[in-house]
N, C-alpha and C positions, 0 to 999 in steps of 0.2 A: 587741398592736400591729396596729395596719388594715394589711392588704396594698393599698389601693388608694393610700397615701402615695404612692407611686413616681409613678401617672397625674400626680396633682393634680403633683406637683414638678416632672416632665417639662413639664408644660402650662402653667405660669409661671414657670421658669427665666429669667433673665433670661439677653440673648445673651453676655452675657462667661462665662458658664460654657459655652458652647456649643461643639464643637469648630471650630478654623478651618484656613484654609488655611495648610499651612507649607510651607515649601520642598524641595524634593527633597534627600537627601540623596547625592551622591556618597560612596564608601568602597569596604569589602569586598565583593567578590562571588566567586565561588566561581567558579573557573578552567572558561568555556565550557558551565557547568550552568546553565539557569534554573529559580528555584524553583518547585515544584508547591505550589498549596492544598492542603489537606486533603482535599477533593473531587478530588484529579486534577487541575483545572484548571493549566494551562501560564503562568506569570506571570514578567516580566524582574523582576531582582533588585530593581531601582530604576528604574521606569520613571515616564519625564520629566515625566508631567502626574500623578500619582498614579494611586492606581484609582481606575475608573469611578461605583460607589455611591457617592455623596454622602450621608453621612443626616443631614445637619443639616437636611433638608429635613422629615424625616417620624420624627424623632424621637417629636413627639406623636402619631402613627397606630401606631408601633410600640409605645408606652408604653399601649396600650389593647389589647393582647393579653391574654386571660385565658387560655386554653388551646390546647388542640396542635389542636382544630380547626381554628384561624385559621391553622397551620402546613404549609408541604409538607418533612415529615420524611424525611431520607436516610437510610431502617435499613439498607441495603444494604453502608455501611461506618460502623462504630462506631471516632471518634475517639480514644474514651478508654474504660474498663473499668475500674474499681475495687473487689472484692470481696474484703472478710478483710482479713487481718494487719496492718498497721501505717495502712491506709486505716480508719479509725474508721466512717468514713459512708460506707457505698456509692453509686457513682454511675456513671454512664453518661451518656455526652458524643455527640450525632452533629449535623451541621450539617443544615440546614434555610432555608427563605426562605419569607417570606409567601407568603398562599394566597392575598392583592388583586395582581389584574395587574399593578397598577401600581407594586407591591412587590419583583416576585420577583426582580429585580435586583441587589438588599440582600442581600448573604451575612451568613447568623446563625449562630450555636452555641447549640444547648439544650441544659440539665444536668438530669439527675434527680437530687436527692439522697434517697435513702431514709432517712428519721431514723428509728431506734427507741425514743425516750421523747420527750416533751415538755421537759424542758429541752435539750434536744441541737437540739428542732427552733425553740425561741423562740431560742437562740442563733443559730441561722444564720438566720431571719427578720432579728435584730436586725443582722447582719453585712450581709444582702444590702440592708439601708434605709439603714443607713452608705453602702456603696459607690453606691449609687443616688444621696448626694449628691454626687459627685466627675464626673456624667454631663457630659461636653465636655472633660473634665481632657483634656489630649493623650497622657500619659503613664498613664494609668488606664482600663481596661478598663473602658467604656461598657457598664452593666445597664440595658437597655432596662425591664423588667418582671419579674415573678414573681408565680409562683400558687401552689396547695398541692392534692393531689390526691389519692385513695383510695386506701390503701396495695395494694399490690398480693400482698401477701401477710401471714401472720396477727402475725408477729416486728414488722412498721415500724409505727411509730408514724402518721407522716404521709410523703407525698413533697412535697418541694419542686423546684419548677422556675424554672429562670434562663434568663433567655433576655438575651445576651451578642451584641455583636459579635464580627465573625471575627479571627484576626489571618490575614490572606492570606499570608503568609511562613511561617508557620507559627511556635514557638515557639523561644527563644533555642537552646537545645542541638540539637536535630533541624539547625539552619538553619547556625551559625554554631560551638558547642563541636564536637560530632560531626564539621564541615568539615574535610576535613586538610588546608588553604589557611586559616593561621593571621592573624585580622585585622590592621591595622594598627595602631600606639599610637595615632596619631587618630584611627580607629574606634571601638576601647576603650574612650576617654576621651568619644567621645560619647553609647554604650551608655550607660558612666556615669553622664551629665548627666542622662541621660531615667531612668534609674530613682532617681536621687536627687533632680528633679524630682517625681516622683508619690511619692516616700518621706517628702520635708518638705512637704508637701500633706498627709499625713495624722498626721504627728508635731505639726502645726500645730494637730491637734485632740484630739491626745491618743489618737490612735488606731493599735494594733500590730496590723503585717500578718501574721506571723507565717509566713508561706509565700513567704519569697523565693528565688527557685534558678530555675536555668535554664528548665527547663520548666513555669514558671509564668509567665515573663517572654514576651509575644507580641509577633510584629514585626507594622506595619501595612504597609500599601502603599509608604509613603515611606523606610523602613527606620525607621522610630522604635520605640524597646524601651518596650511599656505591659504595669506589674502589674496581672497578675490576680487575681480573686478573694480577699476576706480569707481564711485558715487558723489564725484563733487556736484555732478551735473544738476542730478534731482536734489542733491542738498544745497545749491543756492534756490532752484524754482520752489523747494519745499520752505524753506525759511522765509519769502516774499507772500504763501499761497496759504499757510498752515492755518494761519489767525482769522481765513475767511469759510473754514469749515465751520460743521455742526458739533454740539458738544459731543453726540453718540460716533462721531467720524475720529475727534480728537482723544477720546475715551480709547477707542480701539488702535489709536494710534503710538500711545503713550509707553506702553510696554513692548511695542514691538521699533518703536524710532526715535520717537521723541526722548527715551530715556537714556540714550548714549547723546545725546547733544549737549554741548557744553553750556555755560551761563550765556557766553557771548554769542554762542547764537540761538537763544531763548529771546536774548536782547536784544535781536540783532546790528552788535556791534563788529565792529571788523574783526576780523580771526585771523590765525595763522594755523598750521603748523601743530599747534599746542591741541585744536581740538583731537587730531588725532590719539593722544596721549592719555584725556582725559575719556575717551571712548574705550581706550585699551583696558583703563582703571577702572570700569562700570564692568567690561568683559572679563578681565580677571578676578574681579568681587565676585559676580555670577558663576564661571566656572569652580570657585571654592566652597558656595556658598549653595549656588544652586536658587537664587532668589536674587530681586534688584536692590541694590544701596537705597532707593529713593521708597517712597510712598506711591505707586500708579495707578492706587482704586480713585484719590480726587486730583483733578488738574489742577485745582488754587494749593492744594497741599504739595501734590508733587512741584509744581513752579518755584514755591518758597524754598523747598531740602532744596533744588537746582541752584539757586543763585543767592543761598547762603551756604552751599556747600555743605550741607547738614545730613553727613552720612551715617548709617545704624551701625556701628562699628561691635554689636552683641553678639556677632555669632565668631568674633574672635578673638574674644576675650579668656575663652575658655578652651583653644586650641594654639597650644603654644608651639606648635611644629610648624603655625600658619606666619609665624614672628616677620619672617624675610618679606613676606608676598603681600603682611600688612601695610608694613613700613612703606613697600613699596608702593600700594595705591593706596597713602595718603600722598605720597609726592606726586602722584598721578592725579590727583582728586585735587588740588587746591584751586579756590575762589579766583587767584591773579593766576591769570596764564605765563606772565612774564616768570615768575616761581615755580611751575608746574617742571620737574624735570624732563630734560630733553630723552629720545630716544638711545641714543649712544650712550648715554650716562646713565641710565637704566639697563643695560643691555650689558656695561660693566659691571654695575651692581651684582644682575641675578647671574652670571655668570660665576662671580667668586667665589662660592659653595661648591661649584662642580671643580674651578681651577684647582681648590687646596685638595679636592681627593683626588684628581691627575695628577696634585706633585707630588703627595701619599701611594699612590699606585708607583709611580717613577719610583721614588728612593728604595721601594720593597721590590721592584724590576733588576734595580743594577745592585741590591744585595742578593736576588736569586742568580744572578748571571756567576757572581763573583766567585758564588758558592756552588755552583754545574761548572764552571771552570776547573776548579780545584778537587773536584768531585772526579772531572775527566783524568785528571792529570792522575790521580791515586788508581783509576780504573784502569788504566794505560799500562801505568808500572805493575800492576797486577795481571794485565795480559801479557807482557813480557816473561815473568817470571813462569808463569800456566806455559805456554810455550819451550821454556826452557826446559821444563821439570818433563814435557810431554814430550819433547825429543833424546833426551838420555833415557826416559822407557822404552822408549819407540826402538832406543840402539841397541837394551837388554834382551827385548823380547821379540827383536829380528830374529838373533841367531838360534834362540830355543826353537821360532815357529819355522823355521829353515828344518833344522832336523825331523820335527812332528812331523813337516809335510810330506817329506822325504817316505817317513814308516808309513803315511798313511795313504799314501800312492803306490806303493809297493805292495799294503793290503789293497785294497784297492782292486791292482791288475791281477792279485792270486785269488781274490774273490771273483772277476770277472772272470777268466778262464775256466774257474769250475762251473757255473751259473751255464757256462756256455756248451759244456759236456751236457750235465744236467738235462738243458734241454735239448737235446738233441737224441737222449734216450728216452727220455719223455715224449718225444714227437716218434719215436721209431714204436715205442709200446702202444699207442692211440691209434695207428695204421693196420698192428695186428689187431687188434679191436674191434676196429672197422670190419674188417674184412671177416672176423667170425660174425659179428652181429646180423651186419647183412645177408652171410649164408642161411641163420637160423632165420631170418623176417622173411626170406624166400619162401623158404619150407612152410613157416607156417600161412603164409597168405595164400598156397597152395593147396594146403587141406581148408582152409576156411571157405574158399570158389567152389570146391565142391561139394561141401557141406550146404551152402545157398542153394545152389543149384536143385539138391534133392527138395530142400525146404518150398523153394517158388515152385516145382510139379506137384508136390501135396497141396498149395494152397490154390493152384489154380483147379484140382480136382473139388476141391471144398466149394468154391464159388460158383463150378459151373451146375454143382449138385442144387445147392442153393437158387440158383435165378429159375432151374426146370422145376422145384415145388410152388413157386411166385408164379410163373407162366400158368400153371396149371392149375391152380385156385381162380385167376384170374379170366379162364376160359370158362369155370362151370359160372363164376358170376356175371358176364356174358348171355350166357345161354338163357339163365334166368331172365334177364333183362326182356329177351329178345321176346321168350314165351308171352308177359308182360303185355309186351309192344302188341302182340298178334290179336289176343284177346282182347286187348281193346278196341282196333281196329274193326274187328268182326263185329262188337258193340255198335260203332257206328255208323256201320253197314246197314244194323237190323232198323234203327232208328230211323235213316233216310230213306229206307224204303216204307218207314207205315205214315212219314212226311208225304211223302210222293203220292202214298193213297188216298190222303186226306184232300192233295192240290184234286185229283181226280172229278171231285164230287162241284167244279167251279161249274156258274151257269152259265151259256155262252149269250153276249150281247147280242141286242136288236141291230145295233149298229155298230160296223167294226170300230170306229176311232173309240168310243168307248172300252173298246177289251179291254185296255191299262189300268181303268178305274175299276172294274169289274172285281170283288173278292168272292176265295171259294165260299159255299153254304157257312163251312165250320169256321171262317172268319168274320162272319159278317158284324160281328160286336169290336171289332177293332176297327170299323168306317172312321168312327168319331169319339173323343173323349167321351162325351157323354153318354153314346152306348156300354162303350166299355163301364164305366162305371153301373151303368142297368145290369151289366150281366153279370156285376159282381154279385155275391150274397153280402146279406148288411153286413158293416164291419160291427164288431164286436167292439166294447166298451174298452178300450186303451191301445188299440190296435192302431196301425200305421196306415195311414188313405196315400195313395200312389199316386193320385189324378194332380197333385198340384207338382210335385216331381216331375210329372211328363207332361205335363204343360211349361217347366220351366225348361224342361229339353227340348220341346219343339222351339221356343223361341231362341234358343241358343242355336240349335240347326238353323232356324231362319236366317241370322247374325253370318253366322258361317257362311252360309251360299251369298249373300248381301258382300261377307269382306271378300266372297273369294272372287265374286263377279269385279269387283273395285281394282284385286292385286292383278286379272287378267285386263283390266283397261290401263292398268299404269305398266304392264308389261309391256303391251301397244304400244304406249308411248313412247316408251326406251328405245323401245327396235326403231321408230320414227327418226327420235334423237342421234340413235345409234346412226342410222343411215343418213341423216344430216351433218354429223362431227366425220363419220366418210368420206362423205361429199366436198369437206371444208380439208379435212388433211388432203386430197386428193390438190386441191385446189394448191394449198400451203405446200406441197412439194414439187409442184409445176414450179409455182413461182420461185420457192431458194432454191430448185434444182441439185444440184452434189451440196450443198449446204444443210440440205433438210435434215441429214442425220447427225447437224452438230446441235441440233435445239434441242433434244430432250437432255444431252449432258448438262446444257449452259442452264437448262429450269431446274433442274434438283442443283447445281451449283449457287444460283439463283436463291434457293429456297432454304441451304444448308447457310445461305448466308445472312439470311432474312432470319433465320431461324436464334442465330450466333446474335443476331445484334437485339435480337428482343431478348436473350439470356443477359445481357447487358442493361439494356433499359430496366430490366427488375432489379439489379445489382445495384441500380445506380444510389448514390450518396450524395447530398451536397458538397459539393466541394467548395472551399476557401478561395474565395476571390477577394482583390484588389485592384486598388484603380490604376491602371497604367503609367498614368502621368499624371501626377499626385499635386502639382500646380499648375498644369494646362487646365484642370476644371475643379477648381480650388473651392467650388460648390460644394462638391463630395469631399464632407472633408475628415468623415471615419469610417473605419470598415468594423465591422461586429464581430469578431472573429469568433464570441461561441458558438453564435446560432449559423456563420457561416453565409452572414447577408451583409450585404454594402448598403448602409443605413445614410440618409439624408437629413439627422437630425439638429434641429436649431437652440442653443441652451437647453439639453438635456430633458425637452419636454414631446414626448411623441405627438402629441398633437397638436404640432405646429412644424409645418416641413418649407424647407425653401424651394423656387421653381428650378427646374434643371435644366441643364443645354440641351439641346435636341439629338444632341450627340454624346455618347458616354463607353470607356473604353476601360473594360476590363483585364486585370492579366490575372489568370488559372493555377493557381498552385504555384505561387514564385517561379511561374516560366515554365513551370511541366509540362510534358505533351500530357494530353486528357482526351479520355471519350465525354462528348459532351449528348446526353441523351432527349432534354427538355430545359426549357427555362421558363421560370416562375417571376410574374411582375405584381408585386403589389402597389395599384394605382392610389394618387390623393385623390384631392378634390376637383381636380382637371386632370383628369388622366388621359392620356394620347390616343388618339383616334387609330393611325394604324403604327405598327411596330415592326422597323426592318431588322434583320437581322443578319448581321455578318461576324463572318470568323474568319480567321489569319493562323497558319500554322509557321508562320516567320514573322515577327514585331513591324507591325504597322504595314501590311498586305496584306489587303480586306477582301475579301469576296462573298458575295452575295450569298447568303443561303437560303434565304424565305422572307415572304412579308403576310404580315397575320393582320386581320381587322382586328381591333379593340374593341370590349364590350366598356359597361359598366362596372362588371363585377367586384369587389375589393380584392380577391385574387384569380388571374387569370394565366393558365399553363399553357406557354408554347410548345408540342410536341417539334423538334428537327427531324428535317425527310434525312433518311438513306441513313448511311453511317459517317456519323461525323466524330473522326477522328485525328489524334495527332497537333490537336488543338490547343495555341498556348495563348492564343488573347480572344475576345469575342468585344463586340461592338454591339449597344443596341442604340438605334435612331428613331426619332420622334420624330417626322414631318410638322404634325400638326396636334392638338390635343383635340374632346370629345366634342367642343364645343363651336371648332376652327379657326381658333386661334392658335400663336406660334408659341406659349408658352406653357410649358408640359409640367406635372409633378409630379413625382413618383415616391412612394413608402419606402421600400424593401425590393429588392430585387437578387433571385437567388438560381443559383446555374448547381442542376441537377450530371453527375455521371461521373466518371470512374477515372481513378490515375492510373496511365501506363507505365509499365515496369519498362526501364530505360537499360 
């Protein structure tokens, strides 16, 4: 079977298969909660215009997806998880919206399913072409497309992929069984209609859904219940394989599968048809009910209620609003399937409650109509007559407001023409005015100039009196000063002349080099500390001794002469240097000749720029990365988005990581240019010997930036030379790991530096 049927079907449907607009449905909603998507997203139970995506617009653009390329995949939360036991065909559910702009609006679901043989996988091909023709059903989960892809490990046969709308409510149990605000019977009953709607849809073809139950039933926007997915597939492998599980596999199984299975395939006798019915009647006992018809704490009790039909019919005994919904799953519920009512005849049933209040709304429609008719008709005659009554006043009170207007235009232009005298004697009296006022402001700013006038010669006589008593104080304190000055001066005059008599009395050496050391007579106690101390008198009992004070300043003097001899050899040296870095520029401007005076711009340019990019590397942050090509190395198969590291981890256990390719190809910020400053690798238990590193500022054109040896360490940072910017993918390669072998393994690996403002 072609897997492109789906496109061609999508792309000439005619519009009546196509979904349309239906009406909001007022009912249940869950006391002061609004529902979350599946994504998190915050949506009213039943909100008024429905949701936003439309997709009857772009049904055929979405029917033209072939792979998860065209896809922007949500791994960050996995819908659904299906692996082992009683799930036949592995699979994995996460939501997702087109990768075209104009798309991403469109909330989708894509399923992997893992087949392990070829009939298990032409089966559910065969299943997903079926449902593909039901695409607009209202009540039937819309399959946009499906592909098939490289099993991902050696056991699958093939994978299959579906790609499904969402249901935004998310599915029947999560939203509405699980609620502890139990719906209403006319909620119930319309749950109902919508799944016995898309039931006799497909019983019309001869076709069993086989997977009916709560969390296979999804709400849309409006609150409408649409089946998903066919399930015959794993409900024949499930009915051949069930009996050879363990009681703890069959326990867990009982309330979540086995307990919508009918007797006959408990027994597995041949079915039809009818299971789906008796599936619908365990679904709608549970939506009313909120619990299962059967017993599923023991399998020999729960098997027996199954296939004597022995359903607890107590919690509707005493809700008699439930009367319709009971009635109806006992005729859903009985032992012979041949009895069990078909889907159309049920579908009549629960409709006849809504029918008799549409032909109660009608008869109260075409009595309002009859009576706005007749309403119009009296409103009409009544506007005629308003009218009439409103033009014979109209003809009274022309001719009076003829004459008024007549007097009051005549006052009017006798008012205007005085108004217009008025002022123009009023403009002639404001002119003599003027012209006196101005003559007196003459006059007096006249006598006012000369009045200053005298004022400013008095105060400059005041000022100048003023600054010659200041001079003159100012000169005898002066003099004093000076006198001061003299007599000091003269003081020590006297003094260094009876210094000078004292040097007189020196004795002259035997030998001239001596004269230096030679002191006069009256010094000769200051040769040596310890004369000087001889020539003191004793000190007195708490008195201060001098001698260790001038012994700690002789050695400080020593220190002094010691650094000052040191600061004149490292002067030496400078001037050496100095005339060596002469000798070298001398050189350096032979050889760039007219060039040389462009190097010292291009070093502080250099240095402004060296400067820039280390204010950078301090700034820097880890930035969110992702893997490029999210099935080229299907290894990596999470990214950590809080700590902002591309994790390698195997069933949720950090200490246990799988090997990696030798090549690994990240993208920066969803494609942003970035400064990238350093990167951080945290190595396993083989961690890579050396590590190349290249970066790409256009998707997939690599170029080299550095190669760094590998230590051991558990974390080890690669500084990037120069500035590396503008950077939207980065690569790191293993050649080889610590050990030299080709098989590398890495923890954590985490790209340090800053998003550019675009």
């Amino acid at each position: 079977m072609r897997l492109e049927n789906l496109s061609k079907f999508a792309a000439t449907s005619s519009p009546v298969m196509r979904r349309t607009a239906r009406p909001q449905r007022s009912g249940f909603q869950a006391p002061a909660v609004n529902y979350r998507t599946q994504q998190g997203q915050e949506l009213q139970a039943f909100p008024e215009g429905g949701y936003e995506a439309d997709t009857r617009d772009v049904v055929a653009e979405l029917s033209q997806i072939r792979s998860a390329e065209d896809l922007v995949i949500d791994h960050s939360r996995v819908l659904s998880l299906k692996r082992g036991d009683l799930a036949i065909i592995k699979s994995e559910t996460f939501h997702c919206t087109p990768a075209a702009d104009h798309l991403q609006d469109v909330p989708l679901v894509v399923k992997r399913l893992e087949c392990v043989d070829r009939r298990t996988y032409d089966l559910k091909v065969y299943e997903a072409d079926s449902l593909a023709r039901f695409a607009g059903h209202p009540n039937i989960l819309t399959l946009y497309s499906y592909w098939s892809e490289k099993p991902s490990n050696p056991y699958t046969y093939k994978t299959l992929v579906l790609l499904t709308e969402e249901g935004v409510l998310g599915d029947l149990r999560r939203t509405v069984v699980d609620n502890p605000v139990r719906p209403s019977a006319t909620q119930c009953l319309l749950y109902g209609a919508d799944l016995l709607k898309g039931i006799s849809a497909l019983h019309n073809v001869n076709i069993v859904h086989g997977r009916i139950k709560p969390v296979s039933v999804m709400l849309d926007a409006g609150n409408h219940a649409m089946l998903g997915e066919l399930g015959r597939t794993e409900l024949d492998s499930a009915r051949q394989t069930h009996q050879l599980f363990s009681k703890v596999l069959i326990g867990d199984a009982i309330p979540h599968t086995l307990v919508y299975w009918a007797p006959e395939l408990l027994t597995l006798k041949k079915y039809g048809k009818e299971v789906d019915m008796w599936a619908l009647g365990v679904t709608l006992y549970e939506l009313a009910t909120g619990r299962h018809p059967f017993d599923t704490s023991n399998e020999v009790a729960f098997r027996d209620d199954v296939i004597s039909a022995n359903v607890d019919w107590e919690p509707f005994r005493d809700a008699p609003e439930h009367r319709l919904l009971a009635s109806l799953i006992k005729m859903m519920l009985r032992l012979n399937p041949e009895e069990r009512i078909t889907a159309s005849e049920a579908l009549s049933l629960i409709q006849r409650p809504f029918a008799l209040k549409i032909q109660a709304a009608w008869r109260g429609y075409r009595c309002r109509r009859d009576w706005l008719a007749l309403r119009r008709t009296v409103v009409l005659i009544q506007s005629h007559m308003r009218r009439y009554l409103t033009r014979k006043r109209f003809s009274q009170l022309l001719s009076t407001r003829r004459t008024n207007a007549a007097t009051l235009i005549a006052s009017y232009w006798r008012g205007h023409k005085q108004r217009t005298r008025f002022t123009q004697q009023v403009e002639a009296i404001c002119k003599c005015q003027a012209l006196v006022i101005s003559r007196q402001t003459r006059q007096a700013y006249l006598r006012f100039r000369a009045n200053v006038i005298i004022a400013q010669s008095y105060v400059r006589r005041y000022l100048a009196r003023q600054w010659y008593r200041k001079v003159q104080v100012r000169r005898r304190d002066m003099e004093a000063k000076l006198l001061a000055i003299q007599t000091m001066v003269q003081k020590y005059n006297e003094g260094f002349v009876d210094f000078q008599a004292q040097l007189s009395e020196r004795i002259e050496p035997a030998d001239p080099e001596d004269a230096a050391s030679v002191l006069p007579v009256s010094f000769e106690h200051l040769r040596s500390f310890e004369d000087f101390e001889l020539s003191q008198p004793p000190p007195e009992y708490g008195s201060i001794v001098c001698l260790p004070k001038l012994r700690s300043a002789s050695s400080l003097i020593g220190q002094l002469r010691t650094d000052n001899e040191s600061l004149q050899n490292r002067i030496r040296e400078n001037e050496s240097q100095s005339v060596e870095h002469d000798r070298d520029q001398e050189a350096l401007k032979e050889e760039l000749g007219s060039k040389y005076f462009e190097l010292d711009p291009m070093i502080e340019s250099l240095k402004k720029s060296l400067a820039r990019v280390e204010q950078q590397c301090r700034r820097a942050i880890a930035l969110p990365v992702s893997l490029a090509h999210e099935y080229a190395y299907s290894r990596w198969e999470k990214t950590h988005e809080p700590d902002n590291r591309v994790e390698n981890v195997l069933e949720d256990d950090e200490a246990q990581y799988r090997a990696l390719s030798p090549s690994i190809d990240m993208a920066l910020c969803n494609g942003s240019p970035c400064f990238v400053s350093e990167v951080v690798v945290c190595p396993g238990e083989c961690g890579p010997a050396v590590c190349e590193v290249y970066t790409a500022t256009v998707p997939d054109q690599w170029v080299l930036c550095c190669s760094y040896k590998c230590s051991r360490d558990t974390r080890q940072v690669y500084q990037l030379p120069g500035e590396q910017t503008g950077l939207t993918q980065i690569r790191l390669r293993f050649p080889s790991n610590i050990r030299g072998g080709n098989i590398v393994s890495v923890r954590h690996v985490e790209v340090k530096g800053l998003v550019l403002e675009q």
